[in-house]
C-alpha positions in Angstrom: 10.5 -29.4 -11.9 7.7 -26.8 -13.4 5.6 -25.0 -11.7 2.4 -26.9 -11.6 4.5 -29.9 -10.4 5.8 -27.5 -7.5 2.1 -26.6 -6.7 0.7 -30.6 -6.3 3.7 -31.3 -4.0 3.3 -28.2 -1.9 -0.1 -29.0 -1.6 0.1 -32.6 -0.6 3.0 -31.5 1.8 0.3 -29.1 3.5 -2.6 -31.5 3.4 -0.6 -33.8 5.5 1.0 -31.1 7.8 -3.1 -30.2 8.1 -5.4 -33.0 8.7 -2.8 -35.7 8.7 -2.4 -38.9 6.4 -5.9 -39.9 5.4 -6.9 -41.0 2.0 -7.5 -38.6 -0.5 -11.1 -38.1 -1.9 -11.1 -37.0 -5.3 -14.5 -35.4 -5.9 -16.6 -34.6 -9.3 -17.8 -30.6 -10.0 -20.3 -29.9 -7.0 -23.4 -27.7 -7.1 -24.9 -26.6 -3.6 -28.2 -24.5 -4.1 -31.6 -23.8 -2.8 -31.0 -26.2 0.4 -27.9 -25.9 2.9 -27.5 -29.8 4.1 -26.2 -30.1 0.3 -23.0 -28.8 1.5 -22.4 -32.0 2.9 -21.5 -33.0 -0.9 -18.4 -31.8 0.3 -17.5 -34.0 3.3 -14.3 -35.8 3.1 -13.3 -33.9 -0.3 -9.4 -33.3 -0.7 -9.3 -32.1 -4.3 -12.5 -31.0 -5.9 -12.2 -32.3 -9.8 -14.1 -29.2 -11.3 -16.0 -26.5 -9.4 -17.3 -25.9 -6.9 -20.5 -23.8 -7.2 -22.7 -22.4 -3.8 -25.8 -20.2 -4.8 -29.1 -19.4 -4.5 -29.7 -19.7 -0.8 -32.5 -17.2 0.5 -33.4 -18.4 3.9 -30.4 -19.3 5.3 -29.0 -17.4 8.3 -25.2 -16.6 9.8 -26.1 -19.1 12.5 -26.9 -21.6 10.1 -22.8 -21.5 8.6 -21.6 -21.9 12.2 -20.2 -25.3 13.3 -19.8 -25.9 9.3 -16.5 -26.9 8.3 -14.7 -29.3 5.4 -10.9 -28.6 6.2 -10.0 -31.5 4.3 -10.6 -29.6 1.0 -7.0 -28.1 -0.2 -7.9 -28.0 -4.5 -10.3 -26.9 -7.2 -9.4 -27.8 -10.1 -11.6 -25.3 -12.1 -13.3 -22.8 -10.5 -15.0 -21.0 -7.2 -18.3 -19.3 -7.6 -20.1 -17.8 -4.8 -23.6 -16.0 -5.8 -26.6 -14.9 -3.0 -25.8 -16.9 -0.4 -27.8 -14.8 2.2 -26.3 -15.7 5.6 -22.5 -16.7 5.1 -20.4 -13.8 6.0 -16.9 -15.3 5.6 -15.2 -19.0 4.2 -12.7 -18.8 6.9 -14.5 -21.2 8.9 -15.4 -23.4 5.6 -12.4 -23.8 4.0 -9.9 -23.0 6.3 -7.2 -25.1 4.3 -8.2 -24.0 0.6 -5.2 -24.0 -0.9 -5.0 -23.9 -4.7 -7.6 -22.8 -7.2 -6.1 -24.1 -10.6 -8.5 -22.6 -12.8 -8.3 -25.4 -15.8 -11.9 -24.6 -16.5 -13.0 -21.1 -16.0 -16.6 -19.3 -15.4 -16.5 -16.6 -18.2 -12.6 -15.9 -17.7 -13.0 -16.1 -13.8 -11.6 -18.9 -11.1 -13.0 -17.0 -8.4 -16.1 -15.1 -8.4 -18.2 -14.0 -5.5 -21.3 -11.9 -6.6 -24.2 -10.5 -4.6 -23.1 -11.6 -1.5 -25.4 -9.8 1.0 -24.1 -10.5 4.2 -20.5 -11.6 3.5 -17.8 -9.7 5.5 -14.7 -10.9 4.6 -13.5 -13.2 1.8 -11.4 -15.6 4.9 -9.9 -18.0 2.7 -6.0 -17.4 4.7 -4.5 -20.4 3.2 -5.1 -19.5 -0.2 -1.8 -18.9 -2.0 -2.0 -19.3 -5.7 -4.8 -19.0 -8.5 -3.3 -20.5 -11.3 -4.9 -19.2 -14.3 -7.7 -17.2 -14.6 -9.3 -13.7 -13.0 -10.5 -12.8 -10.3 -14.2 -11.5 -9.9 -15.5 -9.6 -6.7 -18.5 -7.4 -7.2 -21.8 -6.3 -5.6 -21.2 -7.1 -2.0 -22.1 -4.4 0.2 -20.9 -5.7 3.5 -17.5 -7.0 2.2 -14.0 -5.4 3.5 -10.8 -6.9 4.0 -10.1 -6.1 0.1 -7.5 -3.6 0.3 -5.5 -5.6 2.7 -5.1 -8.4 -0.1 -2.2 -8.5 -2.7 -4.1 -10.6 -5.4 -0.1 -10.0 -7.4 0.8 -12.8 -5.1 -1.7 -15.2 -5.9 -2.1 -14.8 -9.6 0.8 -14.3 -12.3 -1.7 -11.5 -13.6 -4.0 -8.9 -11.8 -5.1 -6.8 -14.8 -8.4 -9.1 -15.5 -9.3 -8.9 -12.3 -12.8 -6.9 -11.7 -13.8 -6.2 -8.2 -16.1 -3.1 -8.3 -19.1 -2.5 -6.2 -18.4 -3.7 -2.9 -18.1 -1.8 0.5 -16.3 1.0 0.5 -12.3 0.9 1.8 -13.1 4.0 4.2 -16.1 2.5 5.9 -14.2 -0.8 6.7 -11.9 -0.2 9.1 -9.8 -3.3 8.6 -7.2 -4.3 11.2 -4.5 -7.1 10.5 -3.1 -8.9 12.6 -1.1 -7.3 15.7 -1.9 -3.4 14.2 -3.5 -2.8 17.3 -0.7 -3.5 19.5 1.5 -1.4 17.2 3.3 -4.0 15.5 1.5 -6.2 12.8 3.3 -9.3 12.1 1.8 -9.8 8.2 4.1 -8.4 5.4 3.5 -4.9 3.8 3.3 -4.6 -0.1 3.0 -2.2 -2.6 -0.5 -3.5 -4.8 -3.2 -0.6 -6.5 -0.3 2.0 -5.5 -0.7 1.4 -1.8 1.8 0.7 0.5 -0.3 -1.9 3.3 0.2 -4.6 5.8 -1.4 -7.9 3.7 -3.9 -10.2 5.4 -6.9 -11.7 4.9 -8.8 -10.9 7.9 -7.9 -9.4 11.6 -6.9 -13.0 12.7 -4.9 -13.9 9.7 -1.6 -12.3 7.8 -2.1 -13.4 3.8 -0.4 -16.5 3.5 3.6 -16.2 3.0 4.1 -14.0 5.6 4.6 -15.9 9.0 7.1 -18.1 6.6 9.6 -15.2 5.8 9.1 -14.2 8.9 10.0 -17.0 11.1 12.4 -18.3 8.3 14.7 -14.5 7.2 13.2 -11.6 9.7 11.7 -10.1 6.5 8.4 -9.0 6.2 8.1 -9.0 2.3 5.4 -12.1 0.4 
């Protein structure tokens, strides 16, 4: 069995572990711009057939993102891209069970980009466990942390196209993972950019591989 074939059937095992046995919806590339009710595009979406593009939003507001939720999407196919969204400050909440970006089609090189992201805190996407082909872009976001907790090794087969510049500095973060400050974080420590760090995504969730080793060997290695 290769590797993509291994990705589908994890994926489908988790989609029904997740929001149960309802019928798929495969959807077409989706653009949401200008106007946040066009998110509803996304309603009912499993797999997204293409990308999935959100930009150019100017008078939305955090409040506006709250309630907002498609946890039936699990794929892209192609690509993520993320670009002034003024308002949304995480994707935790919006794609809680994002799963696999595949990256068939990329933007320039890139299956995830997220550029000029005013407001956005934290990238939140803790089910997220394997970019198939293609970089990683992260740049010009000066509220975002939660960047040196990730190990992007253990979600793409390459790191050294990756390009995330520009975004809040480490030092002025302050990011706690999950349990740190009750002296014993459960997420798994890795060695990623030379440093030696507990791995999670945000200070509710461990990156994604984790909790399994944990529960299933008592080790705390991805």
């Amino acid at each position: 069995m290769g590797r993509k074939t291994l990705i589908l059937a994890w994926v489908t095992l988790f989609t029904l572990a997740n929001i149960g046995p309802t019928e798929p919806k495969v959807c077409q590339s989706i653009d949401v711009r200008n106007n946040i009710t066009h998110l509803q595009q996304l309603r009912n979406c499993t797999v997204i057939e293409g990308n999935l593009q959100i930009l150019l939003m100017f008078g939305t507001k955090p409040e506006d993102f709250r309630g907002l939720s498609f946890p039936e999407l699990t794929m892209i196919t192609d690509y993520l891209l993320l670009f002034r969204v003024y308002g949304l400050e995480s994707l935790q909440d919006l794609f809680p069970n994002l799963t696999v970006i595949r990256g068939t089609r990329l933007f320039f090189n890139y299956a995830l980009v997220i550029f000029e992201m005013l407001h956005f805190k934290e990238i939140g996407l803790y089910n997220l466990v394997n970019i198939t082909r293609g970089a990683v872009r992260i740049e010009k976001n000066p509220e975002l942390c939660y960047l040196s907790t990730l190990d992007w090794s253990k979600i793409l087969d390459s790191v050294e196209d990756n390009y995330i510049k520009s975004n809040k500095d480490d030092r002025e973060c302050g990011d706690v993972c999950p349990g740190t400050l009750k002296g014993k974080s459960n997420c798994a420590q890795t060695v990623f950019n030379d440093q030696f760090n507990h791995r999670c995504w945000t200070s509710e969730h461990c990156q994604r591989g984790s909790v399994f080793l944990l529960e299933l060997t008592g080790k705390t290695t991805l």
